[in-house]
C-alpha positions in Angstrom: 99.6 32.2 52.4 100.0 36.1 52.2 103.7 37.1 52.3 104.6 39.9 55.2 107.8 42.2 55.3 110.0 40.9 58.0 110.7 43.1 60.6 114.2 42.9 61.3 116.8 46.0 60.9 119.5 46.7 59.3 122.7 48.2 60.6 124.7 51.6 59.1 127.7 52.2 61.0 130.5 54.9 61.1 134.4 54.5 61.6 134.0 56.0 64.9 131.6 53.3 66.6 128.5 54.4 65.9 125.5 52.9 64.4 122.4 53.3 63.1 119.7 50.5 62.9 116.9 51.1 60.3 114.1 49.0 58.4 114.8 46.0 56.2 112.3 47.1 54.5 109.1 49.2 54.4 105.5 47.6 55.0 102.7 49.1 53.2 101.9 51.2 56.3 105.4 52.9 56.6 105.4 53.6 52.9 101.8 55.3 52.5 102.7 57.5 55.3 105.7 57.8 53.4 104.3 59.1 50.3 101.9 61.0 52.3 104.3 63.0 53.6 106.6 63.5 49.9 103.4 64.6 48.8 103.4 67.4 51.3 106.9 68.8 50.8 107.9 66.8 54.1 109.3 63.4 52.3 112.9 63.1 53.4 112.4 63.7 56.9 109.0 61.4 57.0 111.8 58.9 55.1 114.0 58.9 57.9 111.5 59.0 60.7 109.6 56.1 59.8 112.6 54.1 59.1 115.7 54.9 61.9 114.4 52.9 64.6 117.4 52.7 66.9 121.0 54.1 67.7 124.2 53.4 69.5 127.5 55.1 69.7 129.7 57.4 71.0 127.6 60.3 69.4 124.3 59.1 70.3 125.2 59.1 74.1 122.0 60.3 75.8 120.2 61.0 72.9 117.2 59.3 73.1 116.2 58.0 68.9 113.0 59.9 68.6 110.5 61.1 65.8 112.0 65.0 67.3 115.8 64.0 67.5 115.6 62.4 64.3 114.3 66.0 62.8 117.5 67.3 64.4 119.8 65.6 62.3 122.6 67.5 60.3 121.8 66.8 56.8 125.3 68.0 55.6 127.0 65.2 57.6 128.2 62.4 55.4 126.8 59.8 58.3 123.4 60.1 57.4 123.8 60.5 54.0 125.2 57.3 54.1 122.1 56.2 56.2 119.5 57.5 53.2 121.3 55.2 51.0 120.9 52.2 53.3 117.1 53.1 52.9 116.9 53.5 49.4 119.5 50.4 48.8 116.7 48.4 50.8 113.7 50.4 49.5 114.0 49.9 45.3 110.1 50.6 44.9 110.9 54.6 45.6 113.0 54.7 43.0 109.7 53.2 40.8 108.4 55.0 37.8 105.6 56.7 39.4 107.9 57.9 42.7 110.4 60.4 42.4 113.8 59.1 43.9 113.8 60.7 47.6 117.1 61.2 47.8 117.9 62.0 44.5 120.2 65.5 44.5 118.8 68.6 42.6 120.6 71.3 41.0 121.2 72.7 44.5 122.7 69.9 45.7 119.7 69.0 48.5 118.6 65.2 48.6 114.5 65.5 47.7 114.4 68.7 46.8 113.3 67.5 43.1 109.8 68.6 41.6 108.3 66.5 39.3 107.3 68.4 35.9 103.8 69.9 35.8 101.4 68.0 33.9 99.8 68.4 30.9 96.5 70.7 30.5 93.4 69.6 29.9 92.8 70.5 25.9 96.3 70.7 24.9 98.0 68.3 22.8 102.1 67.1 22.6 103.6 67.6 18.9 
């Protein structure tokens, strides 16, 4: 019998009553448009779109969880930091060989912001 990802969601809350509900985990759907969008220099924000699927609290009062809202969010704020792990945490196949870690920190200190290293040319050889 073919095996599906359950559908539930996982809670991320604060200290100050508020709470974030994202994906258990990413279905094959989620996670092609997912890569999709890393491969387009628009990865971290795709991450978080496709998997914050609700919110509750004090700081969320009247603001609706949207696709737009959630591109409003304040990267610098420890909260959603704290949310990317949660996705990661539940997510171990972006952190696979072949995906660079999504909210791996660069040099500059921005989550994503990573390049992977150009590859070889054709007609060139390693020593």
């Amino acid at each position: 019998m073919p095996k599906f990802i359950k559908t539930d969601r996982v809670a991320v809350s604060d200290d100050n009553g508020n709470t974030v509900y994202v994906r258990r985990r990413m279905d094959m759907g989620v996670r092609l448009r997912v890569q999709e969008a890393f491969s387009k220099g628009e990865g971290l924000v795709a991450l978080y779109v496709q998997n914050i699927l609700a919110w509750e609290g004090p700081d969320f009062k009247d603001i609706k969880c949207t696709p737009e809202n959630i591109e409003k969010i304040d990267a610098d704020d420890s909260f959603w930091e704290k949310v990317g792990d949660k996705i990661a945490e539940l997510n171990p196949s972006l952190k696979g060989d072949n995906h660079p870690d999504p909210l791996a920190s660069t040099t500059d200190g921005e989550p994503g912001t990573q390049e992977s290293p150009p590859a070889p040319s054709e007609g060139t050889t390693s020593k």
